[in-house]
C-alpha positions, -999 to +999 in steps of 0.1 A: -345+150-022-316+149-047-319+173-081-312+162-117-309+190-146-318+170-174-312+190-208-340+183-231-372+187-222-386+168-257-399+127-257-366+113-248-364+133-219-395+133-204-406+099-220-379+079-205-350+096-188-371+119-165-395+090-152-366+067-143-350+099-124-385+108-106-392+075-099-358+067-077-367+101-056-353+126-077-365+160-086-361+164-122-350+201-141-358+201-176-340+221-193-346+235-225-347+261-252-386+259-259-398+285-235-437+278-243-430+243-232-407+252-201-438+270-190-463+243-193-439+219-175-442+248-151-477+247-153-482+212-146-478+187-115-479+157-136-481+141-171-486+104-180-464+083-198-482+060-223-466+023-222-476+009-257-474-027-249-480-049-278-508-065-257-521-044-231-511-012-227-499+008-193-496+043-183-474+054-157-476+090-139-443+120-136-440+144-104-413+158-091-404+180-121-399+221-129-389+237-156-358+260-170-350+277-202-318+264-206-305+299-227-315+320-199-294+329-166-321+311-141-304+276-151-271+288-136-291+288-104-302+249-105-262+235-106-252+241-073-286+218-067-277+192-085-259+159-082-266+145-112-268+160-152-282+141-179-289+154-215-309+141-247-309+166-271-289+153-296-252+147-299-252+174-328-259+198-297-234+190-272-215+215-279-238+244-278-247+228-243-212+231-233-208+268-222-239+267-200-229+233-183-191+249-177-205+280-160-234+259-139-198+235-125-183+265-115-215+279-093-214+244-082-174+246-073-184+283-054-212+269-037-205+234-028-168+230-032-167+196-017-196+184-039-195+152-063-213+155-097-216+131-127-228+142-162-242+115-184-250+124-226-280+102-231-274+099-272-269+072-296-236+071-311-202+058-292-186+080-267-212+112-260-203+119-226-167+122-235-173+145-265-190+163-241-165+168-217-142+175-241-165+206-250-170+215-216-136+213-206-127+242-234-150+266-217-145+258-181-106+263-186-113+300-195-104+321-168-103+294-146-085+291-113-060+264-096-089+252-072-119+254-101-095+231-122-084+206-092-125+207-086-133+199-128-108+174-124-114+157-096-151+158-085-171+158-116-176+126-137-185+120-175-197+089-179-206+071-210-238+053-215-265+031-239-294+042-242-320+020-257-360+031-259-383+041-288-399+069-283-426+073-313-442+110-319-474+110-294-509+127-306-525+141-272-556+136-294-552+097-288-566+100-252-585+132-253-612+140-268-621+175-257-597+211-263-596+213-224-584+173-220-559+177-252-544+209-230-542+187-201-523+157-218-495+182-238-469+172-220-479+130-222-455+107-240-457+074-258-432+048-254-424+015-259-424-013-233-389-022-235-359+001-223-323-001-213-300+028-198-264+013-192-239+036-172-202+037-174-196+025-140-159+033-133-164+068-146-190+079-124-179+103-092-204+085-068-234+062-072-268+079-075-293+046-069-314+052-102-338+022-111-333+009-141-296+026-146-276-006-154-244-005-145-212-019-165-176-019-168-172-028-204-197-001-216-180-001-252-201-035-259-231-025-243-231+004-270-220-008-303-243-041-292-268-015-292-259+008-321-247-021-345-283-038-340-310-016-328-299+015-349-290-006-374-322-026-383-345+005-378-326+030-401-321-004-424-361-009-423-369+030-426-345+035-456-359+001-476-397+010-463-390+042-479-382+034-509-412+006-514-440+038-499-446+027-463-451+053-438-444+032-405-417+013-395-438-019-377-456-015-414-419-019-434-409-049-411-441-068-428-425-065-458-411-102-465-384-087-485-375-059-461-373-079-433-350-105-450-324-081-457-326-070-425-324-101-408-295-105-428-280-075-420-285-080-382-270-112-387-235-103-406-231-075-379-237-099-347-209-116-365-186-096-365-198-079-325-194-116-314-159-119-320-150-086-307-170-080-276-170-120-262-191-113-230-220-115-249-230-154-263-245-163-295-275-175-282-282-141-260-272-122-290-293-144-314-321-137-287-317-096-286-318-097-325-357-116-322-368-095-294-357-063-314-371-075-347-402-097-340-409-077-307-400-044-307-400-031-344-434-049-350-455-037-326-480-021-343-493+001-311-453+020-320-466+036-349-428+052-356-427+069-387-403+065-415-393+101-422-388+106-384-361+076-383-346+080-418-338+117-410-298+129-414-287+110-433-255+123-439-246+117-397-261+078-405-236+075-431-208+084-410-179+059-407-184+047-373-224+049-371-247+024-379-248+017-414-208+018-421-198+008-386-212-027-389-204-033-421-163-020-414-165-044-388-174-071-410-138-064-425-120-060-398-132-094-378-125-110-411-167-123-413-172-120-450-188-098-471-215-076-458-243-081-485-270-070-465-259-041-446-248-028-477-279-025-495-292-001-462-259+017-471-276+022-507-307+032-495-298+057-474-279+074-504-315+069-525-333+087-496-351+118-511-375+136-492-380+168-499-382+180-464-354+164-452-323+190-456-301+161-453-313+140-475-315+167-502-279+176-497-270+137-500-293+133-534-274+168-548-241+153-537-250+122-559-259+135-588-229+167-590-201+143-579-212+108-583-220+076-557-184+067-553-173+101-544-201+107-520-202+075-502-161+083-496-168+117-480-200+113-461-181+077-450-147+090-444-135+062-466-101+069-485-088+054-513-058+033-503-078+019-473-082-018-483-114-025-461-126+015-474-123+000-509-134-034-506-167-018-487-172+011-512-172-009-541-198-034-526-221-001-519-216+007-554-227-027-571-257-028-542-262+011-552-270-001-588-292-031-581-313-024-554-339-005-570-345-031-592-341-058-566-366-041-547-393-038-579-390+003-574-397+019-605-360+038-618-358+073-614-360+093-649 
């Protein structure tokens, strides 16, 4: 039976990473830094994964899985098992990742020196597995040795990949009714019906024969397809359905007025996507964007809350995620102004909550030095930079209107 480490160990993970790796014969390692949930993976020989179908609903059952605390020495002991490491704990925590993945390679290069591994970061953004190599690479090369180097070089593989699944927050309570029956589903997951996991093909070190791992040579598409429409409408909806009070996203999208700027938004950012990346049609993009918006993001058994998608904000508003990304696009493909994906742009620098630390920071940033100057720094957009200025001063005049547009009372 092959092994997989796969760091993180939360929904992601074991909602839709893990299942895919059991289910193509693979033994799955979680690894994580929650020891109490380590030990009641340890504890378990299954969990279910919920399907929430709009229709009719499915569930699906995990084996072929153990546990490791991923700060502690015993996950040194699972690399020269494995042939495959996967991650999805965030892209903010690659780099804390990094030293233990660099030490597990070189048990692997002692043990197996022949062996082939490939490493795939299963985050959104553009280009995780290569900030994680990076990372690793700077820890592997310390006290390292001709043959560990010629091995790092030549027999492990980072491959980039999309990754495409909603995985709301799941209430054991939903299926048990008992204390003994809720301690029995802990571990179960919720997840949406649809899913895609495309892999870097030319980057992997040999081919591991994972259902439902897609394949592709131009990954770059596959992602920013992905990021620029997915990521896009959801943190669009959340930030809008924010500021109007609704809770859920599938409850926003209802929203006439939401889902018309969104729409919108979707539609000056396929745009621009179709005129860079032209192995995708207009009428198979025009398709993704319905199935996403009148499929995925409305089905109200996904009951994904607001706060949970609108959270860090200040990494949403970064130049090449996917709020500014689209709309820089829009410049750069010469599509026109971005009138929709701007007002998302507005609304995420209107976010507020409280116990978002992010989003507190953004609000304090605001107020001490002003929209303009915030938008810039979070955004990365310099003055001088035609396309920077053109796109801050449409944030600016959206910044200004969309409460008002919206019928949101003005803050004080």
């Amino acid at each position: 039976m092959p092994n997989a480490i796969h760091f993180g160990a939360g929904s992601i993970g074991r909602g839709f990473i893990g299942p895919l790796l059991a289910d193509s014969g693979y033994h799955v390692i979680f690894a994580d830094v929650n020891e109490e949930l380590i030990d009641s993976i340890n504890n378990a020989d299954r969990y279910t994964v919920h399907i929430l179908a709009r229709r009719k609903g499915s569930t699906e059952s995990v084996r072929n899985f153990s546990g490791v605390v991923s700060t502690s020495p015993d996950i040194l002991d699972e690399f020269p098992k494995a042939d495959l490491i996967t991650t999805s704990v965030g892209a903010q925590i690659l780099p804390k990742i990094a030293p233990t993945i660099a030490k597990g390679l070189k048990r692997v290069h002692s043990e197996r020196p022949h062996a082939l591994v490939d490493v795939i970061a299963c985050e959104n953004g553009v280009g995780a597995s290569e900030i994680l190599r990076k990372e690793v690479e700077k820890s592997y090369k310390e006290d390292v040795t001709p043959e560990q180097l010629k091995f790092f070089e030549e027999n492990i593989g980072f491959a980039n990949c999309s990754v495409d699944r909603i995985v709301p927050p799941f209430d054991p309570a939903s299926v048990a009714k008992t204390k003994e029956e809720k301690e029995e589903h802990k571990l179960d997951v919720g997840v949406e019906d649809f899913y895609e996991w495309v892999v870097d093909e030319d980057a992997l070190k040999k081919d591991h024969n994972v259902q439902g791992m897609k394949l592709a040579k131009d990954l770059l598409a596959y992602v920013e397809r992905k990021l620029f429409t997915l990521n896009t409408a959801h943190a669009t909806i959340s930030y809008l359905g924010y500021m109007k009070g609704y809770k859920t996203v599938n409850e926003a999208i209802d929203d006439k007025q939401i889902y018309k700027i969104v729409r919108g938004a979707l539609d000056e950012s396929g745009a621009a996507l179709l005129k860079k990346h032209t192995n995708f049609s207009e009428k198979d993009h025009k398709k993704y964007i319905d199935t996403i918006l009148d499929g995925r993001l409305k089905n109200p058994n996904v009951k994904d809350e607001i706060t949970r998608v609108c959270r860090a904000p200040k990494r949403k508003l970064g130049r090449s995620d996917r709020l500014i990304g689209p709309a820089m696009m829009d410049y750069e493909f010469g599509v026109g102004k971005p009138v929709n994906l701007v007002k998302g742009i507005a609304a995420a620098l209107w976010y507020d909550d409280g116990d978002d630390e992010d989003a507190v920071e953004v609000r304090k940033m605001v107020q001490k030095k002003g929209v303009e100057a915030t938008i810039r720094e979070l955004g990365d957009l310099h003055k001088g930079d035609e396309m920077a200025d053109k796109l801050v001063d449409n944030v600016l005049e959206a910044y200004g209107t969309l409460r008002r547009e919206l019928g949101v009372e003005l803050p004080n």
